[in-house]
C-alpha positions as CSV (number, residue, x, y, z in Angstrom):
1,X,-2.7,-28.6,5.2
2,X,-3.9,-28.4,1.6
3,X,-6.1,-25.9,0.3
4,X,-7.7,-25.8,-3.5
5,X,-9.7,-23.1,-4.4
6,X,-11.8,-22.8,-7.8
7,X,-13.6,-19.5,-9.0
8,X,-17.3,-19.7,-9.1
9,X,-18.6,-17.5,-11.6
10,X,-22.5,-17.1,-10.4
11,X,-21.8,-13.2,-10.9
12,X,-20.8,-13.2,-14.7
13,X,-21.5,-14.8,-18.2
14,X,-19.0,-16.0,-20.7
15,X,-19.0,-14.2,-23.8
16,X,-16.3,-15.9,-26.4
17,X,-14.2,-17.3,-23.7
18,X,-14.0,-14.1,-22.4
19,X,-16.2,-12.7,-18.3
20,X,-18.6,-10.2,-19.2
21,X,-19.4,-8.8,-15.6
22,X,-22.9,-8.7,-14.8
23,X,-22.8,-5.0,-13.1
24,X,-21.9,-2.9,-16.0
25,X,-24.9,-0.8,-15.8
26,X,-23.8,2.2,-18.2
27,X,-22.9,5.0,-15.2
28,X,-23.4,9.1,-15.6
29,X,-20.0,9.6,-15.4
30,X,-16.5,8.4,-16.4
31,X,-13.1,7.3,-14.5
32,X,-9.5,8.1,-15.7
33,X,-6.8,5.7,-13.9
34,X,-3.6,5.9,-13.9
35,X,-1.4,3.4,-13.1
36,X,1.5,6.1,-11.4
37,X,4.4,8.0,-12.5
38,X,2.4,10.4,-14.9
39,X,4.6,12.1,-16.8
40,X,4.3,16.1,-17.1
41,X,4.6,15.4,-21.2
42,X,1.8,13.0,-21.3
43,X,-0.2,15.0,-23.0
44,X,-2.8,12.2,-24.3
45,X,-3.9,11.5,-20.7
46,X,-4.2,14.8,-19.6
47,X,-6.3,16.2,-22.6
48,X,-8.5,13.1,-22.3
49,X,-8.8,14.1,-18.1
50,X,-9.7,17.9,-19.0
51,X,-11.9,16.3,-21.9
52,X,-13.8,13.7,-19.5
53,X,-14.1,17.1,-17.3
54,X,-15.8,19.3,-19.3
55,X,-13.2,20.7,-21.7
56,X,-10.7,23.6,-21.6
57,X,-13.6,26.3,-21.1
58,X,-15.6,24.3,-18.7
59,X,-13.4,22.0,-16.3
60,X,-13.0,22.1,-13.2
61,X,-11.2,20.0,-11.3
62,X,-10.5,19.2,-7.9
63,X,-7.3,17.6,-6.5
64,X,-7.0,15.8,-3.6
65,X,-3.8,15.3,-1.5
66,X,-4.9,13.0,0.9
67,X,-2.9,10.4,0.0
68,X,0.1,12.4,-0.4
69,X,2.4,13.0,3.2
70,X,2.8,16.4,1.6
71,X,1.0,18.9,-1.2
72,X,4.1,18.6,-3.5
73,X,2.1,16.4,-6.0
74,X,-0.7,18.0,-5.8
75,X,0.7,21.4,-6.7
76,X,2.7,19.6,-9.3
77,X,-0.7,18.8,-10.4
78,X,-2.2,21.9,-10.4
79,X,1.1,22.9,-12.3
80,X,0.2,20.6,-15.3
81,X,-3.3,21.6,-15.8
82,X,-2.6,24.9,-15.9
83,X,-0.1,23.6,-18.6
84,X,-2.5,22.3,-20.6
85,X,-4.8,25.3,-20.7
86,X,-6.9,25.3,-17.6
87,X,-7.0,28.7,-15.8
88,X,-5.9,28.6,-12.1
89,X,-9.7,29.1,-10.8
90,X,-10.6,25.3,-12.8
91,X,-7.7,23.4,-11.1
92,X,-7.6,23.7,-7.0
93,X,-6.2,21.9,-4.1
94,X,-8.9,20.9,-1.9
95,X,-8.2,21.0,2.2
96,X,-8.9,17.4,3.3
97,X,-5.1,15.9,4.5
98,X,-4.8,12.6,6.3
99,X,-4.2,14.9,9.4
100,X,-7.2,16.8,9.1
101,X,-9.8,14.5,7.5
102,X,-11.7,14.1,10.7
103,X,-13.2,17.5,10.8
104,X,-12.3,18.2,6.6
105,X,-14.5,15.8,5.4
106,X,-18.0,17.5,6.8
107,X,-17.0,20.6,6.4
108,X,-19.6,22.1,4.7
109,X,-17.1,24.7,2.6
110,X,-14.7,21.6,1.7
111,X,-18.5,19.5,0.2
112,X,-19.6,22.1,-1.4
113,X,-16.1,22.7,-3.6
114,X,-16.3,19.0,-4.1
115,X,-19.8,19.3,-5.4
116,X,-19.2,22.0,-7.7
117,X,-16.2,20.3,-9.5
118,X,-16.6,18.3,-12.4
119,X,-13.7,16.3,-12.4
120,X,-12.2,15.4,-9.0
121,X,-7.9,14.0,-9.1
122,X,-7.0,11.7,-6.3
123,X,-2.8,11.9,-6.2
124,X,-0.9,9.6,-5.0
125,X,0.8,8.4,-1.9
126,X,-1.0,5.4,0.7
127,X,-4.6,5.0,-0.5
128,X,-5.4,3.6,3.0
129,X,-5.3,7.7,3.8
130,X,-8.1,8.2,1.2
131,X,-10.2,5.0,2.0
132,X,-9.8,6.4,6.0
133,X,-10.3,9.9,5.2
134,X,-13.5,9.4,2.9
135,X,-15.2,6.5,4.4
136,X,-17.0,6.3,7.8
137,X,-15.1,3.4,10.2
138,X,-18.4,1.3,8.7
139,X,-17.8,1.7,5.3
140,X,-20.2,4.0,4.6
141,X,-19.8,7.8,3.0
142,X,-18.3,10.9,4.8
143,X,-20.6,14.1,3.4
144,X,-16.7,14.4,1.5
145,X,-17.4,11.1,-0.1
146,X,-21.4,11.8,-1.2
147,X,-19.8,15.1,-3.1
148,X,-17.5,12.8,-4.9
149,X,-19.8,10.3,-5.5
150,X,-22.6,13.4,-7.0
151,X,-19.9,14.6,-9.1
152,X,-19.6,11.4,-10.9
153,X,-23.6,11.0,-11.0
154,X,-23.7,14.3,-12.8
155,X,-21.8,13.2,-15.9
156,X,-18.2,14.1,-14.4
157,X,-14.9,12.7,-14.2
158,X,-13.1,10.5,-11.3
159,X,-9.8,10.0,-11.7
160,X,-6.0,9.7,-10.1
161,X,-2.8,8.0,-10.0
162,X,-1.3,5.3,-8.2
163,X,-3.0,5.6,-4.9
164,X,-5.4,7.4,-6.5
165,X,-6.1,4.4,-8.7
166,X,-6.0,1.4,-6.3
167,X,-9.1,3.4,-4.6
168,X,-11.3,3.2,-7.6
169,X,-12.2,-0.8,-7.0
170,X,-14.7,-2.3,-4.4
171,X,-11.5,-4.5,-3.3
172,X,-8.4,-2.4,-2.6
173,X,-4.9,-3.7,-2.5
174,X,-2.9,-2.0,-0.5
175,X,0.1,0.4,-1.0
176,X,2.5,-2.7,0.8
177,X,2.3,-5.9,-0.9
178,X,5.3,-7.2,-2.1
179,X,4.6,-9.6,-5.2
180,X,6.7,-12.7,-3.4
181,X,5.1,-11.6,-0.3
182,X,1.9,-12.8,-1.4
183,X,2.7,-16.0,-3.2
184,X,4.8,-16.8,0.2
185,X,1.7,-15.2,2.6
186,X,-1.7,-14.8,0.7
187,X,-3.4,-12.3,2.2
188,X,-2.4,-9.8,5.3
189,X,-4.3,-9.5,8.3
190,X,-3.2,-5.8,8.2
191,X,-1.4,-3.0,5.8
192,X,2.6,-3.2,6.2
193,X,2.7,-7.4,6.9
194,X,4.1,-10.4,4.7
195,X,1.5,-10.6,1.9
196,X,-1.2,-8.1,0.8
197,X,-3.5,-6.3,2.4
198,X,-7.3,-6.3,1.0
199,X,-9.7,-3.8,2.5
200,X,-12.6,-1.7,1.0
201,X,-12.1,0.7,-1.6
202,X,-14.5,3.6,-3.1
203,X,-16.3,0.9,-5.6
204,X,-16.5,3.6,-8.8
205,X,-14.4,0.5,-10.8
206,X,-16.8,-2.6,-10.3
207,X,-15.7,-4.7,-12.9
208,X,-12.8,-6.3,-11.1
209,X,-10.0,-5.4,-9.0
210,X,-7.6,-2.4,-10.3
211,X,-3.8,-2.8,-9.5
212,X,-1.6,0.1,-10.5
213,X,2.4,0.6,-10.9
214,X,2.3,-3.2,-12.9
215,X,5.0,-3.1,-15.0
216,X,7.7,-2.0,-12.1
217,X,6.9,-3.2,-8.9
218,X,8.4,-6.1,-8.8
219,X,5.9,-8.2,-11.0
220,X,2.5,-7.7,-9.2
221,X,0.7,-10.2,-11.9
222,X,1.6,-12.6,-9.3
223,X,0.0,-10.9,-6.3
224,X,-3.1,-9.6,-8.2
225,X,-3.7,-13.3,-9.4
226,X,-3.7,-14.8,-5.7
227,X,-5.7,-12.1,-5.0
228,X,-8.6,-12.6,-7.3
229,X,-8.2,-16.4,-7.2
230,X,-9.0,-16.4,-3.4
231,X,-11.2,-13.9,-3.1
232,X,-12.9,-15.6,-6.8
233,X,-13.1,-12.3,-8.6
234,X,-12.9,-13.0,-12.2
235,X,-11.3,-10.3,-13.4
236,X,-8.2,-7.7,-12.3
237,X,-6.7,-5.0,-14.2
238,X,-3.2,-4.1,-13.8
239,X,-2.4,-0.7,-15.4
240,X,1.1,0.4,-15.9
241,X,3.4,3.5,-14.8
242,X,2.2,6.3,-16.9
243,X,-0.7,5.1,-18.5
244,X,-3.9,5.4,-18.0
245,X,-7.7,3.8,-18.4
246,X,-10.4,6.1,-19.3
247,X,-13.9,3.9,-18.8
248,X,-16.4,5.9,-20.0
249,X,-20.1,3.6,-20.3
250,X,-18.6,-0.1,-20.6
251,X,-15.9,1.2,-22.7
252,X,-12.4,0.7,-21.6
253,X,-9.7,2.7,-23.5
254,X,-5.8,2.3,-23.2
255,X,-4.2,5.8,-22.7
256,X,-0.4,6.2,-22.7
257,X,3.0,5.0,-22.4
258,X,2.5,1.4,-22.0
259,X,-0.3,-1.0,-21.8
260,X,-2.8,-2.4,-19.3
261,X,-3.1,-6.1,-18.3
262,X,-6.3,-8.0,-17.8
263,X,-6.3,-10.8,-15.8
264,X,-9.1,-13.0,-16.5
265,X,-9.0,-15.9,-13.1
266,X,-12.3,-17.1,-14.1
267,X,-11.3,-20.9,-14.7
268,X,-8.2,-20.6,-12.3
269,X,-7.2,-22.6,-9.2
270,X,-4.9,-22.0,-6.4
271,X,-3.6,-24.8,-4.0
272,X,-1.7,-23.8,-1.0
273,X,0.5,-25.7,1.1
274,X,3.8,-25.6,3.3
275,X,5.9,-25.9,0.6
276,X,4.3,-23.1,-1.3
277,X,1.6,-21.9,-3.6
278,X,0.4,-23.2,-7.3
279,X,-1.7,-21.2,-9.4
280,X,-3.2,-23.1,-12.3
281,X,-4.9,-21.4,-15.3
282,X,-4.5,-17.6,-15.2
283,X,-5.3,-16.0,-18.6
284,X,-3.8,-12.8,-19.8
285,X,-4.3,-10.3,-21.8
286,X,-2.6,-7.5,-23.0
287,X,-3.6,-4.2,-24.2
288,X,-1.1,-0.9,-25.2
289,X,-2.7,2.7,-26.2
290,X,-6.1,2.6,-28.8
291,X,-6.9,-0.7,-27.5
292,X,-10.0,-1.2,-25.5
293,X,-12.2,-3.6,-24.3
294,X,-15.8,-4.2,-23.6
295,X,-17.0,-4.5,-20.4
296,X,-20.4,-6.2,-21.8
297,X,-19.5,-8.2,-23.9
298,X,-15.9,-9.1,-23.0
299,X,-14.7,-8.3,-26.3
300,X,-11.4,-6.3,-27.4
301,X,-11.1,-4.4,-30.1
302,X,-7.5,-3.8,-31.0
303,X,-6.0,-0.1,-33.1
304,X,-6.2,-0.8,-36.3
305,X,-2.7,-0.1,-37.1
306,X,-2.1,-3.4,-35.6
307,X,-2.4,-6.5,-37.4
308,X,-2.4,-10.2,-36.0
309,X,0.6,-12.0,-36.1
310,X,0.3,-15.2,-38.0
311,X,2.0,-18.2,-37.3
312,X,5.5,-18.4,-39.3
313,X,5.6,-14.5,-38.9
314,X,6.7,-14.0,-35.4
315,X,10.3,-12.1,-34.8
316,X,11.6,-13.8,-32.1
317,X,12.8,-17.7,-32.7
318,X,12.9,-19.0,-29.4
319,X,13.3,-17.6,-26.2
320,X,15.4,-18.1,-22.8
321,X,14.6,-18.1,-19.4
322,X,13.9,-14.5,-17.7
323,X,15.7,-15.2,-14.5
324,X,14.4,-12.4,-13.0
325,X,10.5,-11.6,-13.4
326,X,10.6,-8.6,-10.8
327,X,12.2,-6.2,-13.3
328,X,10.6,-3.1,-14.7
329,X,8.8,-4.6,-17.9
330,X,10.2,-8.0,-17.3
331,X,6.2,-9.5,-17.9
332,X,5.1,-7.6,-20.3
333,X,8.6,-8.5,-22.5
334,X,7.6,-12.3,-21.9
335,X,4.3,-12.3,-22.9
336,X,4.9,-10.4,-26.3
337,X,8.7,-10.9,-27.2
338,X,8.9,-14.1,-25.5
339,X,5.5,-16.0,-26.9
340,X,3.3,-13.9,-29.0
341,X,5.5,-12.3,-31.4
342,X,8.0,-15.9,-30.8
343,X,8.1,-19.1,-32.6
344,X,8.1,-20.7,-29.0
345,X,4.7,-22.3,-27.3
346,X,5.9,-21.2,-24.1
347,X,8.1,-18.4,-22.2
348,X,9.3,-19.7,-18.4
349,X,10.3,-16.8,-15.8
350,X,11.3,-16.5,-12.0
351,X,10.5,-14.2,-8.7
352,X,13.3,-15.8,-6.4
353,X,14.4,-15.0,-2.8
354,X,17.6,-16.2,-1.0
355,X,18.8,-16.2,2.7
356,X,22.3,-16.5,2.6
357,X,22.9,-19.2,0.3
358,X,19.4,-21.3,0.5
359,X,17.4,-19.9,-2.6
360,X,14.1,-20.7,-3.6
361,X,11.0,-18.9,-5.5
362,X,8.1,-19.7,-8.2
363,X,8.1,-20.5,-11.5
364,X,5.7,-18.8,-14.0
365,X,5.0,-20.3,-17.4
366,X,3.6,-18.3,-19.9
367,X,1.5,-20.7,-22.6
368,X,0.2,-20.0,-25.9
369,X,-3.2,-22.3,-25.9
370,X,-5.5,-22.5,-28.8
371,X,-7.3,-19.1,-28.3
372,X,-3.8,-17.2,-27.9
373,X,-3.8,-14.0,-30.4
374,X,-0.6,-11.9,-30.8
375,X,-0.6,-8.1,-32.1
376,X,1.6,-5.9,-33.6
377,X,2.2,-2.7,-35.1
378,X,3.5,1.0,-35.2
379,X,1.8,3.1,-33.4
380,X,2.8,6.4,-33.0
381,X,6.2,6.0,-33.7
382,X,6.9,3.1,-31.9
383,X,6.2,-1.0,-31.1
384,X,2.8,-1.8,-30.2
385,X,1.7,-4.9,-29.0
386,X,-1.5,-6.7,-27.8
387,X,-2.0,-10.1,-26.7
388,X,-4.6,-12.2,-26.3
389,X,-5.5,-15.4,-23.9
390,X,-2.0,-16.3,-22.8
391,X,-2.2,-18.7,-19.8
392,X,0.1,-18.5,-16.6
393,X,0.6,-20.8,-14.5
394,X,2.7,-20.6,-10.9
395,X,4.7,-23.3,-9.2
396,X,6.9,-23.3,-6.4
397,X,10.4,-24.5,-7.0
398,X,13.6,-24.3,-5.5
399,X,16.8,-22.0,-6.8
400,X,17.8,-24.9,-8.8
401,X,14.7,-25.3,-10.3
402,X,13.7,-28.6,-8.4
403,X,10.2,-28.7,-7.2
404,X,9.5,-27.3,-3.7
405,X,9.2,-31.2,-2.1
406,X,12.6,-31.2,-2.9
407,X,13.3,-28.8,0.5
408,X,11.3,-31.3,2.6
409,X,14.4,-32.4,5.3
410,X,15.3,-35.7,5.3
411,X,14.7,-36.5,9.2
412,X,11.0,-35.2,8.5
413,X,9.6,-38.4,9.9
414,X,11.1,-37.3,13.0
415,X,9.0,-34.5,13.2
416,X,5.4,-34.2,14.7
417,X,5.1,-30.5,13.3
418,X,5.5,-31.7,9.7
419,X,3.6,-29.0,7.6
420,X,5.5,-26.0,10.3
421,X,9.1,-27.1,9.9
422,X,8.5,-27.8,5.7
423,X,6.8,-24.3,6.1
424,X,9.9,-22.3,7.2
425,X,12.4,-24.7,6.1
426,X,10.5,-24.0,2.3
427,X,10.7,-20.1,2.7
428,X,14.0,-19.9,3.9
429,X,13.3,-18.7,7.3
430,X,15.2,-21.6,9.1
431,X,18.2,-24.0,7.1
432,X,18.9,-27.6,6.9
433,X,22.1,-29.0,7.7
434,X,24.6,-30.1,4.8
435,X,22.9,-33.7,4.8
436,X,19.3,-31.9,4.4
437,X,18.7,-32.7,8.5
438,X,16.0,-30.6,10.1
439,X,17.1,-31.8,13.5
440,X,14.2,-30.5,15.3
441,X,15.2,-31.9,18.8
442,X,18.3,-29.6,18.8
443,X,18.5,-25.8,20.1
444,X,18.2,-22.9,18.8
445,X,21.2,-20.4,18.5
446,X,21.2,-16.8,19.3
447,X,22.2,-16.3,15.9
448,X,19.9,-18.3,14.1
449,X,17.2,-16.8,15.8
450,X,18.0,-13.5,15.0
451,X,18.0,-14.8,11.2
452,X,15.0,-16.0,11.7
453,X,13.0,-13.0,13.2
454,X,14.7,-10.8,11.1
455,X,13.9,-12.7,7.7
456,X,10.2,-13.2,8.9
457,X,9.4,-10.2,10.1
458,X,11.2,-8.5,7.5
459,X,12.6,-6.0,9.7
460,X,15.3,-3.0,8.7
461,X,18.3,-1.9,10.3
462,X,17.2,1.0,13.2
463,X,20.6,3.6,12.9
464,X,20.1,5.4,15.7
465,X,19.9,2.2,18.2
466,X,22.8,0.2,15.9
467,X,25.0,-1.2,18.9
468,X,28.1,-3.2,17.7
469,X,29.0,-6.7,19.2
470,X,32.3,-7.6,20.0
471,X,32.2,-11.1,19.6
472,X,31.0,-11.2,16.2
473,X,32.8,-10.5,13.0
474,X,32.1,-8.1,10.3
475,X,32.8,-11.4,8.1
476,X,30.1,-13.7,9.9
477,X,27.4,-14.9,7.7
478,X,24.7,-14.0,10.0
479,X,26.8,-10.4,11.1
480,X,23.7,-7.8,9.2
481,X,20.9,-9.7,10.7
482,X,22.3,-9.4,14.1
483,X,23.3,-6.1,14.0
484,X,19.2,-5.6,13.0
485,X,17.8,-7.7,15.4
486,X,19.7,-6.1,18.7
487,X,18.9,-2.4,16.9
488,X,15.3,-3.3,17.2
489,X,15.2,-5.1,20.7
490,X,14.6,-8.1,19.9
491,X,17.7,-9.5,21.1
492,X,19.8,-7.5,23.3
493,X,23.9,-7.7,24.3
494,X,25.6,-8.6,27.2
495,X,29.2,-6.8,28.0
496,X,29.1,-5.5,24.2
497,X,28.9,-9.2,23.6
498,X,25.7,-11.6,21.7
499,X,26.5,-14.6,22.2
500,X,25.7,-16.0,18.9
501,X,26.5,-19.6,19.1
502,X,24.3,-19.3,22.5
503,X,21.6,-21.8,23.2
504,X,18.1,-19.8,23.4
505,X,16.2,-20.6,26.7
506,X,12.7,-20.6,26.6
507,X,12.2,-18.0,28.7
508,X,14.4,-16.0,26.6
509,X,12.8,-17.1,23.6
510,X,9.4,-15.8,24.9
511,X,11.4,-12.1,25.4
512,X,12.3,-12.5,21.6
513,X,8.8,-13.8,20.2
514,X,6.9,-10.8,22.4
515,X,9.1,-7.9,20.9
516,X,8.9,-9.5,17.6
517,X,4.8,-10.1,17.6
518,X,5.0,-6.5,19.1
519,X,7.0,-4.9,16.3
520,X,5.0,-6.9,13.2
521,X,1.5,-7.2,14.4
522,X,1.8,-3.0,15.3
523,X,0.0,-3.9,19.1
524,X,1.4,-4.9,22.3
525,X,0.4,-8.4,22.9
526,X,-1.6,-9.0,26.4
527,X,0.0,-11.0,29.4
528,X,-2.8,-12.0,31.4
529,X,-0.9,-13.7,34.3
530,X,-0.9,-18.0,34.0
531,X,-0.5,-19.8,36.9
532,X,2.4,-21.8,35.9
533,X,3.1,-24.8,38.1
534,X,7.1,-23.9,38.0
535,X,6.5,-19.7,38.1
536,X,8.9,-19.2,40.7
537,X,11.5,-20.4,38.2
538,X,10.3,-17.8,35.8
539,X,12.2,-14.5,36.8
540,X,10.0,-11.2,37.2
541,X,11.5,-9.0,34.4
542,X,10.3,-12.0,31.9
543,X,7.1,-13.1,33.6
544,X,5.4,-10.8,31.4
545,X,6.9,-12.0,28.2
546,X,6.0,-15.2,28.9
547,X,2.7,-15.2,30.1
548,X,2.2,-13.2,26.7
549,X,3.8,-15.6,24.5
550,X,2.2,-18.7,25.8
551,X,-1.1,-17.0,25.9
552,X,-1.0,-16.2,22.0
553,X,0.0,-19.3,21.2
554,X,4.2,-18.6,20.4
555,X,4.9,-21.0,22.7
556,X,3.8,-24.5,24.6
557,X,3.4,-24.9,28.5
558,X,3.2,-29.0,28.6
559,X,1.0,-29.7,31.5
560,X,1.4,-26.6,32.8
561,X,5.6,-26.5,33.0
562,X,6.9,-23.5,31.0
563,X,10.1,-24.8,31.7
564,X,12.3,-21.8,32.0
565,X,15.9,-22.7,31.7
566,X,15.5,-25.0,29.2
567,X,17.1,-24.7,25.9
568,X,13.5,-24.0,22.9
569,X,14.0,-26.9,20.0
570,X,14.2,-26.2,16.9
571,X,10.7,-27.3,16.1
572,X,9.3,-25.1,18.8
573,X,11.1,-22.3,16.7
574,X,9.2,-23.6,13.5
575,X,5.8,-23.4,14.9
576,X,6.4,-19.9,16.8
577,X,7.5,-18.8,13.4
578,X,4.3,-19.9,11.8
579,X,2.1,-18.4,14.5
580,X,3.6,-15.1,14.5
581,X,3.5,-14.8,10.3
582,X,-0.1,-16.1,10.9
583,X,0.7,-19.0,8.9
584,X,-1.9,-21.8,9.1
585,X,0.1,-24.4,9.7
């Protein structure tokens, strides 16, 4: 299965090969976002929050913990402003927690606080707590949510960190989301899965999609760009750790430590297949502190104590390959060092994942096209750079660097579940032999399959129910994931043994699948009873199990026959693997 996807742009104009968004109505007030990890001594980002605010005489600003498991942040907050000259009367904690947001948000004490502020601080912490707490389960305002909202329509300030800035768009990423995750996944049916999670945010940001933390968490210009390619948003705006946005009108100023990325996907396209995702066409572009950029016209206007960088000028003569593109900064160092500021046309980087000793993983180029710009100067006593209209593109390849069709086994044709088994077999959920053999008629091993569910669900050791097996040594490749997958329950022991070179039957294969579906889709799959035509082989403890399995889909009854006793192929493995990632093929 094949999928291309191409943005549409019936929402915006182009303005100089740049997206000028068509709902940048000038609003009443203003938002500061902050991309996480604000430092105490940031003292550019808070005097522009107290600013936006009202000033030192006049702020008043309220901080929200919701997000936040405890009030730690939110006093540090409190701490800060006080800091930076606010008296303790202009900087308060308001009472709405994730535990007691149900009755918090309509208390009538708790709006009217929020009403009266004129700057309202969202910390940080799982922005799915502020999205729940705040919104109604139809999307529409708690009376909690209406004060924020008047504050902002009075000519005040919206603002927070991490969390607090993944809330301010109309499409919210969630707090989970590995980078890899969503090149492998795409998009989550739920928070805490394989890919990303998209679900509704406050809307104050409607210019794009915000992503925060983007120059540490393990390079999230690859998950925001599948994002707004699928769901054909032109535009995203990563901010990084302790810097901050303040949009004020359709003026968007840099703030901070480090710079802010906008992803323009306006003339991208995305194909998706078993053997990976390609992402054609990205543009990026790159802005540090006293850069800002025009949500009208889709123009940047770069500190002047940066100057272009002319060709024959640049620092760098040629670059190498970044080997590892989830490192703190690793994307922002290949965009400027490695092309802009680099006599080379283009930087190549890689996000890889192994399972023992299968690797594989995408390949980002970074491209200097015709319209490419490059910045650089001192600001403030350090490098400053900005870059303009640098093209990614994303390919799947192996650890070698081979393309992705290189994994496809060489007994495919032997396989009627083609696009499953190059599915797992691609993502290193299941191995070829030495000769490249799928050998999809052959069973499953205890051990395998506890690689398997383990790798797929991505599921962690549980200490307290470790249980130690005595047939398998500390040395055996496959020793962690067992020890994980019988701490969890999805397999179990025997005597203190497991078994592992143990066919799987498919009855216990149905135990396995249930407990696994169970433990990643956060719900207890159904077992509505099927009349099997061989149920009295089925014993009682797993008729449950299976009637669950087969009735989701994990598994086949041919004709009726579960078949029991008999040993699951390894293609039936492949598909239940697919089905219980959600995978659509």
């Amino acid at each position: 299965m094949s999928m291309t996807v191409a943005v549409a742009l019936a929402i915006a104009t182009w303005v100089g090969g740049s997206v000028a968004s068509a709902t940048a109505a000038t609003p009443s007030g203003s938002l500061l976002i902050v991309g996480g990890a604000l430092r105490t001594d940031n003292a550019p980002v808070y005097h522009k929050l107290i600013e936006l605010a009202g000033g030192v005489e006049q702020a008043k600003i309220a901080i929200v913990p919701t997000a936040s498991s405890s009030l730690s942040s939110s006093k540090r907050m409190e701490a800060d402003l006080e800091s930076y000259g606010l008296k303790p009367e202009q900087a308060y904690i308001v009472d709405i927690t994730s535990k007691n947001a149900a009755t918090q948000a309509s208390n009538p004490e708790v709006v009217a606080q929020l009403r009266g502020s004129s700057g309202v601080w969202f910390v940080g912490g799982d922005q799915l707590r502020i999205t729940k707490a705040f919104l109604k389960p139809d999307g529409s305002d708690t009376p909690a949510m209406a004060a924020v909202r008047a504050v902002y329509q009075q000519g005040g300030v919206i603002s927070g960190s991490s969390a607090g800035a993944a809330i301010m768009s109309r499409d919210m990423l969630s707090a989970y989301g590995i980078p890899m995750d969503t090149l492998d996944f795409g998009q989550a049916a739920q928070a805490a899965q394989r890919g990303v999670y998209v679900s509704q945010g406050l809307g104050f940001f409607t210019a794009g999609i915000i992503d925060q933390h983007f120059n540490t968490y393990n390079g999230r210009h690859a998950r925001l760009a599948r994002v707004l390619v699928e769901r054909r948003v032109p535009l995203g705006f990563g901010i990084d750790e302790n810097t901050a946005i303040a949009v004020t009108g359709n003026r968007v100023d840099v703030i901070g430590a480090s710079g802010l990325t906008i992803l323009d996907a306006s003339g991208a396209k995305l194909t998706d297949s078993p053997l990976g995702v390609s992402i054609q066409g990205v543009k990026l572009n790159y802005l540090e502190s006293g850069d800002a950029y025009d949500l009208t016209t889709g123009t940047y206007t770069i500190n002047a104590k940066k100057q272009a960088i002319a060709k024959g000028d640049e620092y760098e003569n040629g670059n190498r390959l970044i080997t590892d593109l989830g490192q703190t900064n690793a994307f922002n160092r290949a965009i400027t060092y490695g092309l802009v500021d680099n006599t080379a046309d283009k930087q190549v980087g890689l996000l890889l994942r192994y399972n023992q000793h299968y690797g594989y993983g995408y390949q980002f180029t970074f491209s200097k096209t015709a319209d490419t710009e490059g910045y650089y100067g001192n600001v403030n006593g350090i490098d400053s750079y900005a870059a303009r209209n640098v093209q990614m593109d994303i390919v799947p390849v192996t650890n070698d660097l081979t393309p992705s069709t290189a994994t496809r086994p060489s007994d495919l044709a032997a396989v009627k579940a083609q696009d499953a088994v190059q599915a797992v077999v691609f993502r290193g959920l299941m191995r070829t032999n030495d000769q490249n053999q799928f050998q999809p008629n052959q069973p499953v091993t205890r051990a395998e399959l506890a690689n398997l569910i383990v790798t797929a669900t991505a599921a962690t050791l549980k200490p307290s129910a470790v249980q130690p097996a005595t047939d398998v040594a500390a040395d055996h490749p496959l020793a962690h994931d067992i020890k994980i997958a019988v701490s969890r329950g999805f397999l179990t022991l025997a005597d203190g043994t497991f078994r592992p070179d143990e066919a799987v039957t498919r009855e216990a294969m149905a135990v396995v699948l249930k407990r696994a579906y169970d433990y990643y889709q956060f719900t207890t799959l159904a077992h509505d009873p099927i009349a099997f035509h061989d149920v009295a082989h089925i014993s009682p403890a797993a008729r449950p199990f299976v009637d669950a399995a087969v009735g989701a889909g994990l598994l086949h009854a041919e004709q009726n026959h579960f078949r029991p006793h008999q040993a699951v192929t390894r293609e039936e493995t492949a598909v239940a693997a697919c089905r219980l990632l959600g995978l659509p093929w």
